[in-house]
N, C-alpha and C positions, 0 to 999 in steps of 0.2 A: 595325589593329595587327599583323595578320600579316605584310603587307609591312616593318613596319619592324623586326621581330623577325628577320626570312629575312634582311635587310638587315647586320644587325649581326653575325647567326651566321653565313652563310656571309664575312661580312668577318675574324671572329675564327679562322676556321678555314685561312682563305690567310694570313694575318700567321703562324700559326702553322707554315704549310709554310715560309714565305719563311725565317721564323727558325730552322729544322731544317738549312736552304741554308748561310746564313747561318754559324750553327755550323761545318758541316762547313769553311768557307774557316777559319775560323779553327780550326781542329784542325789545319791542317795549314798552318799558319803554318812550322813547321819543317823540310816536306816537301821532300826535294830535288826541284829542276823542275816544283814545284805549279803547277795555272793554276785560275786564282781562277773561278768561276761566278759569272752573272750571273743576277737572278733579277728579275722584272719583274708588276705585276697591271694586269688592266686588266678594266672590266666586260663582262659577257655577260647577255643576253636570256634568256631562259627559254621555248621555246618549247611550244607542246602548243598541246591543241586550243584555240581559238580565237586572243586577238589575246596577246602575249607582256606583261602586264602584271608580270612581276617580272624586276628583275636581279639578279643574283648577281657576288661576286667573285671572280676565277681568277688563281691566280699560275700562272708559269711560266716554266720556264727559257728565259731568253732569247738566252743561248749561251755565249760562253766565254772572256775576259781572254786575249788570245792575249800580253800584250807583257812583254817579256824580267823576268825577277825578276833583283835581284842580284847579282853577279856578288865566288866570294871564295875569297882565296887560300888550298888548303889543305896543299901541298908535299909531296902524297901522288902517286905518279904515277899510279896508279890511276884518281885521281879527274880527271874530265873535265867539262870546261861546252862546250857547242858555244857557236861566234862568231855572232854576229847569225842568221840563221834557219837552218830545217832542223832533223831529228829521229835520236833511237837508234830500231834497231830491234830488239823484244823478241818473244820468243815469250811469248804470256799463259800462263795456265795451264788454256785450254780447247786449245790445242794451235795458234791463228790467230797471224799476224803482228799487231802491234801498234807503236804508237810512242808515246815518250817523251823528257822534257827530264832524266830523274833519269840523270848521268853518274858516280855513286859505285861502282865495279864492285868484284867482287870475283872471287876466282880457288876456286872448291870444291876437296877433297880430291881428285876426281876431272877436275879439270884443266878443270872448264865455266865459261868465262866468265859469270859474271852480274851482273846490280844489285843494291846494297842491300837489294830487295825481294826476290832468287832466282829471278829472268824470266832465261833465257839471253839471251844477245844474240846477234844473227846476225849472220853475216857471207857469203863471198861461196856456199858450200854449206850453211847452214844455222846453228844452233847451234855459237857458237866452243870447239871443246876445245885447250885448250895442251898441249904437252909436258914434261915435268919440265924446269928449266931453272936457270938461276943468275938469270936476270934477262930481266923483262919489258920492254918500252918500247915505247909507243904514239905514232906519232908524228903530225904534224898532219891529214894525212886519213884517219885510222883504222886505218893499215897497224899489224901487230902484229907485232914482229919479238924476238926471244928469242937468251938464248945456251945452248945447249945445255949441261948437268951436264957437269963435268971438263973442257969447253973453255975456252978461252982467248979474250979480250976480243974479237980479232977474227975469231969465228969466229961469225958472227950469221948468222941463219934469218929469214926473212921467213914468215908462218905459217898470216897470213889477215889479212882487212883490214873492222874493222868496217860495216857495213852502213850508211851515212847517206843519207837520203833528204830530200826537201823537197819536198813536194806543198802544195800552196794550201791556204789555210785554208780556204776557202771549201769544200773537198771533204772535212774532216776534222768529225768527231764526236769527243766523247766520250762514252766507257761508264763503265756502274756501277761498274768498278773503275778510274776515274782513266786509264785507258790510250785512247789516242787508234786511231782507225781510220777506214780509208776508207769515207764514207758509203755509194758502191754495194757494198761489202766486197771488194774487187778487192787489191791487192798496189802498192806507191807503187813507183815504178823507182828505182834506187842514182841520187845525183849526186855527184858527180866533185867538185862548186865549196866545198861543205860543210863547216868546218876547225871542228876540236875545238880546246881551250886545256887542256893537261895540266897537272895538277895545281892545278886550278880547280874550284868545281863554282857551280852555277844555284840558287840557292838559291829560295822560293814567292813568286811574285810578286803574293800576298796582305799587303795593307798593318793590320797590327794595329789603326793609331787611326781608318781608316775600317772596320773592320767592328765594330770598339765603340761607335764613333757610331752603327754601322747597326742594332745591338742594342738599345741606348739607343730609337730611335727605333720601333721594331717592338714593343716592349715597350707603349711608350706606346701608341700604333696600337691593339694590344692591348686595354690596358686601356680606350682610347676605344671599341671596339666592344661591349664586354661592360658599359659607359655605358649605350649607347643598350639594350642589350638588357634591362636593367633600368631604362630608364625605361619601356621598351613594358608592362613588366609591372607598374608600378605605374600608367599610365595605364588599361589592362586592368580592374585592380582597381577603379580608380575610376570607371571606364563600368559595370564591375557592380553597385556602391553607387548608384549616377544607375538604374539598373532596375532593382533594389529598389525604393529609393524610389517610385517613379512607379505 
């Protein structure tokens, strides 16, 4: 009975990670530039001393929805969607280079470019600060050019140009806080080829009616393993009424 009690409980306790996963994709359904997690179980042996007579079940993250979310018009110039591949580059807020697909920026009281979330973004010296200015404009490969207070239309400044990179998927993680980084932790090099779409933004390319289906389905999982864990315990009972009796 023990085998099939280890069987159902360590089963009800990965359905319960995959569905914490799970959750978090759809929290952030609204996420600018989400990339959706993928979450995957498969059985493991149990080893110790002698032959490995019990399995167990392990979810685990199996890696990471890299492909483009929605793409939508929002007539803010501000807001930014990069074109087919490539990334923003943010300062986290442990102080490391990071990347991201969220192009909703904003401009602080003290003139730091940032996202949405208040991650500076960098550009060709580090974190971009603007000048006081009459007007902003970003143009397709990230160059940020400004008209300077009390000048005139054609008196524009080029000022810094943001920071886009495009390193393989294959070399990129994600961390606990949604922000992308290079696996060896190294720094991805600027490319040149990488074109923003102004006043666009990337919206999460988390699909709503499949992760309610996936909920739906984990739910049930669920309720299937804490089945078997109460049948073990009623067969239990009834192996101890059979020794009784005898």
């Amino acid at each position: 009975m023990d085998r099939m009690l280890y069987i159902g409980m360590s089963g009800a306790k990965e359905v319960m990670l995959s569905q914490g996963m799970n959750g978090n994709n759809l929290a952030n359904v609204s996420t600018t530039g989400f990339r959706e997690d993928l979450a995957q179980q498969r059985s493991m042996s149990v080893f110790g001393l002698g032959h490995p007579t019990r399995v167990y079940a392990m979810t685990e993250k199996a890696g990471v929805d890299y492909s483009p979310g929605p793409i939508e018009s929002t007539g803010r110039d501000m807001d930014l969607a990069i074109k087919q591949d490539g990334w923003f580059t943010v300062q986290s807020k442990d102080g490391t280079e990071a990347y991201t697909r969220a192009g909703n920026l904003r401009i602080t009281p003290q003139g730091i470019l940032t996202t949405g979330a208040g991650l500076p973004v960098l550009g060709n010296g580090g974190p971009i600060s603007l000048p006081p200015s009459e007007s902003v404009t970003i143009g397709v490969d990230g160059t940020i050019t400004v008209r300077p207070l009390g000048q005139g239309a054609a008196a524009l400044a080029v000022v810094d140009r943001i920071r886009l990179v495009n390193p393989k998927l294959s070399d990129l993680e994600k961390s606990r806080d949604g922000l992308f980084r290079l696996k060896n932790g190294g720094e991805a090099d600027p490319d040149a080829t990488v074109r923003v779409m102004p006043g666009m933004l990337e919206r999460s390319n988390v699909s709503v009616v499949e992760a309610m289906v996936r909920m739906i389905t984990l739910t049930r999982n669920f309720d299937m393993q804490t089945k078997v864990m109460s049948t073990a315990e009623e067969i239990d009972k009834s192996t101890n009424t059979l020794m009784r009796m005898s």
